[in-house]
C-alpha positions in Angstrom: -76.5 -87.0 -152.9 -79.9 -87.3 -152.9 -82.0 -85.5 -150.4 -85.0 -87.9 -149.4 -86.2 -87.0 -146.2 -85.5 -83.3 -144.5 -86.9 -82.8 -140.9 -87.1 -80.3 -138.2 -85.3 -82.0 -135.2 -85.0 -79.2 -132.3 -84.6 -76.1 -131.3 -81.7 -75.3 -128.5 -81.2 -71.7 -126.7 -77.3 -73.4 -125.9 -74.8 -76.0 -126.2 -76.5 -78.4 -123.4 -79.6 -78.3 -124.3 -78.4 -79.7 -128.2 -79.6 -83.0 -129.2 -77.4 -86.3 -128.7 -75.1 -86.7 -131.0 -75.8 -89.6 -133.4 -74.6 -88.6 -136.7 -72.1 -85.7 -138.3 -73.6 -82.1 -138.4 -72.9 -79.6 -141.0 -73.6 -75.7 -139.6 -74.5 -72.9 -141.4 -74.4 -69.2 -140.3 -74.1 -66.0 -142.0 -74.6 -62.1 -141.5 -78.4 -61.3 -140.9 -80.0 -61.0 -144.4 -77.6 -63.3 -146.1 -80.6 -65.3 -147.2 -79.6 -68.4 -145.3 -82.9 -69.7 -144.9 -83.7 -69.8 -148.2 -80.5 -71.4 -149.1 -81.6 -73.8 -146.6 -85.0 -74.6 -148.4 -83.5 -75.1 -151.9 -80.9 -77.4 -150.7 -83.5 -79.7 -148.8 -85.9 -79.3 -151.7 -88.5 -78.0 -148.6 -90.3 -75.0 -149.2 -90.6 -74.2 -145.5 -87.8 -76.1 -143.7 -86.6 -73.2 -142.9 -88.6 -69.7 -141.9 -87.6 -67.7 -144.2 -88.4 -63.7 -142.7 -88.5 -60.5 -144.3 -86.9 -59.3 -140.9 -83.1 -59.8 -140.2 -82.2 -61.4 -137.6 -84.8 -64.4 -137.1 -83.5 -67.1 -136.2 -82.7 -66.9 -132.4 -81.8 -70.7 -131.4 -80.0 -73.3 -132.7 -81.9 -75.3 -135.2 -81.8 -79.0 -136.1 -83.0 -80.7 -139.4 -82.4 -84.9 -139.7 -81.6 -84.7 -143.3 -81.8 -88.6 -145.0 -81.7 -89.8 -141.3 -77.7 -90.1 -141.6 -76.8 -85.9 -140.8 -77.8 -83.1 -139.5 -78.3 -79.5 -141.0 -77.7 -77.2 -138.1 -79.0 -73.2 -138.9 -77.7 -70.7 -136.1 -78.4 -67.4 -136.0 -76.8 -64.7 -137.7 -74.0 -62.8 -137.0 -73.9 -58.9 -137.2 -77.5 -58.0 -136.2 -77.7 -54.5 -135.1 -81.3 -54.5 -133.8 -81.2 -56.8 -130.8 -80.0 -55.2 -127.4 -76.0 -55.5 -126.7 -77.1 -58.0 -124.0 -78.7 -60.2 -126.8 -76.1 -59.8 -128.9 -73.2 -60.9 -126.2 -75.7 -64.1 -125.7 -75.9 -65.1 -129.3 -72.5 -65.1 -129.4 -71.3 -67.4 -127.0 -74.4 -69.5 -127.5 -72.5 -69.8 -131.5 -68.8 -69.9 -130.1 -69.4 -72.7 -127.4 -71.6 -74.5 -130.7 -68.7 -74.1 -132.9 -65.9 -74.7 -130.7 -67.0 -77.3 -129.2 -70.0 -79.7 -130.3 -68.0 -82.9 -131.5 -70.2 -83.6 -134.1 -69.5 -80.7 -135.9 -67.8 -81.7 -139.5 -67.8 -78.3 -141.3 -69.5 -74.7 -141.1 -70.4 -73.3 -144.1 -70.0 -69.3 -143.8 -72.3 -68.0 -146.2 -71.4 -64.8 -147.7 -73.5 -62.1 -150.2 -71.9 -62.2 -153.6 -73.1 -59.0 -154.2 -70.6 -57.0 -152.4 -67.2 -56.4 -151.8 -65.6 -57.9 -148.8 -67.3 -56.8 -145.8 -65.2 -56.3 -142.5 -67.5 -58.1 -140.0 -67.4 -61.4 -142.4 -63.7 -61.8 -142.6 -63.4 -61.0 -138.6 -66.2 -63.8 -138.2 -63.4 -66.2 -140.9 -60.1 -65.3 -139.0 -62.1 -66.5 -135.5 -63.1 -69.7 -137.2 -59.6 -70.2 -137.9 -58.1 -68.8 -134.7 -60.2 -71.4 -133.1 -59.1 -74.2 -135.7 -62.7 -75.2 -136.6 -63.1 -76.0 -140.7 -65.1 -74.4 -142.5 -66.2 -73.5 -146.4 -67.0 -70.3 -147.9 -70.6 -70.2 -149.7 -71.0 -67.1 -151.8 -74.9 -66.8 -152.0 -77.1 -64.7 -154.5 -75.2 -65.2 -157.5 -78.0 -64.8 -159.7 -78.5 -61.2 -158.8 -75.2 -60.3 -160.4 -73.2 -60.4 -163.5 -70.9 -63.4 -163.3 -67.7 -61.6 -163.9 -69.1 -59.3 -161.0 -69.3 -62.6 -158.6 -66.0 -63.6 -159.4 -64.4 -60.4 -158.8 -66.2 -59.9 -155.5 -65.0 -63.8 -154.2 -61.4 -63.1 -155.9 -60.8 -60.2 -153.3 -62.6 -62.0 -150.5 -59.7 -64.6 -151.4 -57.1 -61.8 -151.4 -58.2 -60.3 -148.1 -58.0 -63.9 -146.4 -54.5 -64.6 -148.0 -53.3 -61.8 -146.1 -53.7 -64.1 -142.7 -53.7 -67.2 -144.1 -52.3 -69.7 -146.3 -54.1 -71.5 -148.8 -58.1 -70.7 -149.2 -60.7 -72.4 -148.5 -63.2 -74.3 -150.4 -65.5 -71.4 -152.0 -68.9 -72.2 -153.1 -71.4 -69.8 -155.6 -75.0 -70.3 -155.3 -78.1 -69.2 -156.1 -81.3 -70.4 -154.1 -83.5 -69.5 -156.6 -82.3 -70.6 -159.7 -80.7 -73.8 -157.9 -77.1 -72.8 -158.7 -74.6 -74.6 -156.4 -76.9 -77.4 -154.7 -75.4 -80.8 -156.4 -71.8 -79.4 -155.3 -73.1 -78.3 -151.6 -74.5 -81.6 -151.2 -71.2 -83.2 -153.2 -69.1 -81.8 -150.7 -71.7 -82.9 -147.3 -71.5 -86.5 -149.4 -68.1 -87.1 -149.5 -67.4 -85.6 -146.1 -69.9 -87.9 -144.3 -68.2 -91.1 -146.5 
């Protein structure tokens, strides 16, 4: 897939305020710091699509890119961030739940996840729920560059293993790299086939 046009849409603070529906949209979210926005940029090819922060925790709303004019990139806000008030927190959440659970649109959520360490309790509670819920999703393993590749592999191996003992059969698992470029053509290989 080619990406040819990549535009901010919206911003919504909720489900109701979301755009119409008028093609599929693809969600990403991620712990705070998992360098979604970047990921974001080097798959659109856009140096600034998405703000990328030196702060955790900065994207607050749902966002919407029109990517090609035929889907959507939707970036919520990440999960996990200790710095906001518990009241903040609570909001986020069920401002992502209702998103997740129940926008129509939604074709996949793409769980991004730092290949740097070892399986982190908060990211496989955040996986079970997607399940729980029945909403699909992929794993996308980001950073990869920053690590020996026989370290990357081990890390997503016991990801796998911690999943398997709640579910059966893994998802699709995904290692990239947003600055060297490393996973793009099969990100966008997967977004291709799943809007044909």
């Amino acid at each position: 897939m080619k990406i040819t046009s990549a535009t901010f849409l919206t911003s919504a603070p909720d489900l109701e305020s979301c755009p119409p529906l008028t093609v599929q949209e693809f969600a990403f979210i991620g712990r705070s710091n998992v360098g979604k926005s970047s990921l974001l940029n080097m798959l659109s090819r856009k140096k600034g699509l998405a703000k990328v922060s030196g702060s955790p925790g900065h994207t607050r709303l749902i966002n919407f890119f029109d990517m090609n004019g035929d889907w959507r990139l939707v970036d919520l806000p990440g999960y996990g961030y200790a710095k906001t008030s518990k009241a903040d927190r609570e909001k986020f959440q069920m401002m992502i739940a209702e998103y997740l659970t129940l926008r129509e649109g939604l074709s996949c959520v793409f769980v991004l996840i730092d290949s740097r360490h070892a399986p982190q309790q908060i990211d496989l509670e955040f996986v079970q729920w997607l399940m729980g819920a029945g909403v699909p999703f992929v794993l996308v393993f980001t950073k990869v560059d920053k690590l020996k590749a026989s370290k990357v592999s081990k890390n997503m191996e016991l990801f796998g293993k911690a999943m398997s003992e709640w579910c059966d059969g893994l998802p699709r698992m995904f290692a990239t790299s947003a600055e060297k470029g490393d996973g793009r053509k099969e990100l966008l290989g997967f977004i291709e086939q799943a809007i044909e």
